[in-house]
Structures are given as structure tokens and as C-alpha cells.
C-alpha positions in Angstrom: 40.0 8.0 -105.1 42.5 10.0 -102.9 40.7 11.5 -99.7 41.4 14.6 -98.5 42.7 14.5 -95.1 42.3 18.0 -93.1 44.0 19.0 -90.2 41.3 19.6 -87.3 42.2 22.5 -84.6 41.4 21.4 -80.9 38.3 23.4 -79.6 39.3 26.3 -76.8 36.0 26.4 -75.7 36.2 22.6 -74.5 39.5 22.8 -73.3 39.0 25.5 -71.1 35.7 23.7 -69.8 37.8 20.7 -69.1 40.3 22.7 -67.2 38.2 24.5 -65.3 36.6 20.9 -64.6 39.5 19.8 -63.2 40.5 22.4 -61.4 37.5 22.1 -59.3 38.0 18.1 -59.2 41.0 18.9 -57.9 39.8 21.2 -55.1 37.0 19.0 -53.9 39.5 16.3 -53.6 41.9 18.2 -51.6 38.9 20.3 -49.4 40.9 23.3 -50.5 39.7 26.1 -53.4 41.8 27.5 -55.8 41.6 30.8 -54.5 43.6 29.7 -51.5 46.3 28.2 -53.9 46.4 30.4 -56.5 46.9 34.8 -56.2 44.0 36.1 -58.3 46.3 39.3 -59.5 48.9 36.1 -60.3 46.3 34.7 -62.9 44.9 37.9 -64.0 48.6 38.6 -65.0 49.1 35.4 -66.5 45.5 35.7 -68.2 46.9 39.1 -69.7 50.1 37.7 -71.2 48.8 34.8 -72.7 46.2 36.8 -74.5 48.6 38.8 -75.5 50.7 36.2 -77.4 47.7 34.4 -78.8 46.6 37.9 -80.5 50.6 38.4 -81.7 50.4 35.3 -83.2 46.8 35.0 -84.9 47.6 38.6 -86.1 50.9 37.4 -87.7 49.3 34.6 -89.0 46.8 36.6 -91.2 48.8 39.0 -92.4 51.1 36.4 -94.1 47.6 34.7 -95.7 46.7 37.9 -97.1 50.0 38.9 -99.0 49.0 35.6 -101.5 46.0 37.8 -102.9 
């Protein structure tokens, strides 16, 4: 028989864990924090705009599925 093979999406919740994990690896290797590195309104910024594409796109995304009905 011919299997189905499905595409699997990664899982956000585990990749952020994993890059928060190595962003505080990565401090306690250098014995500096990332607020020292980093400019919090610099990442709030960033936080903003890439929340804003992700909601562009998933909202793009579901209006083309729902023209097929």
C-alpha cells in the first residue's frame, strides 16, 4: 500500500525554549547577560515586526484556503 507521507511544521513553542536556552548558555559562558548586549526597546521593536509579518502571512494564508469552499 502507498503511505501517506505528511508534512510536519516545526513546533514554536520548542524553538523558542531552545533559543532562549541558548541565549542564557551563551551568557553564562561569556559572564555577561543579554541585557548588556542587547537594547530591550531594540528587541521589543524587533518582537513587534516579526509579529507583525507572521499575522500578514497566516492571515493571507487562510483567506486563500477559504475561497475553495
Amino acid at each position: 500500500m502507498t503511505e501517506v507521507v505528511r508534512k510536519r511544521r516545526p513546533d514554536v513553542l520548542t524553538l523558542v525554549a531552545g533559543l532562549l536556552s541558548l541565549l542564557v548558555a551563551a551568557a553564562g559562558i561569556t559572564g555577561t547577560g543579554p541585557w548588556e548586549i542587547v537594547d530591550l526597546r531594540w528587541l521589543l521593536a524587533g518582537t513587534a515586526v516579526v509579529a507583525g509579518i507572521a499575522f500578514l502571512v497566516a492571515g493571507l494564508r487562510n483567506s486563500r484556503g477559504a475561497s475553495g469552499d
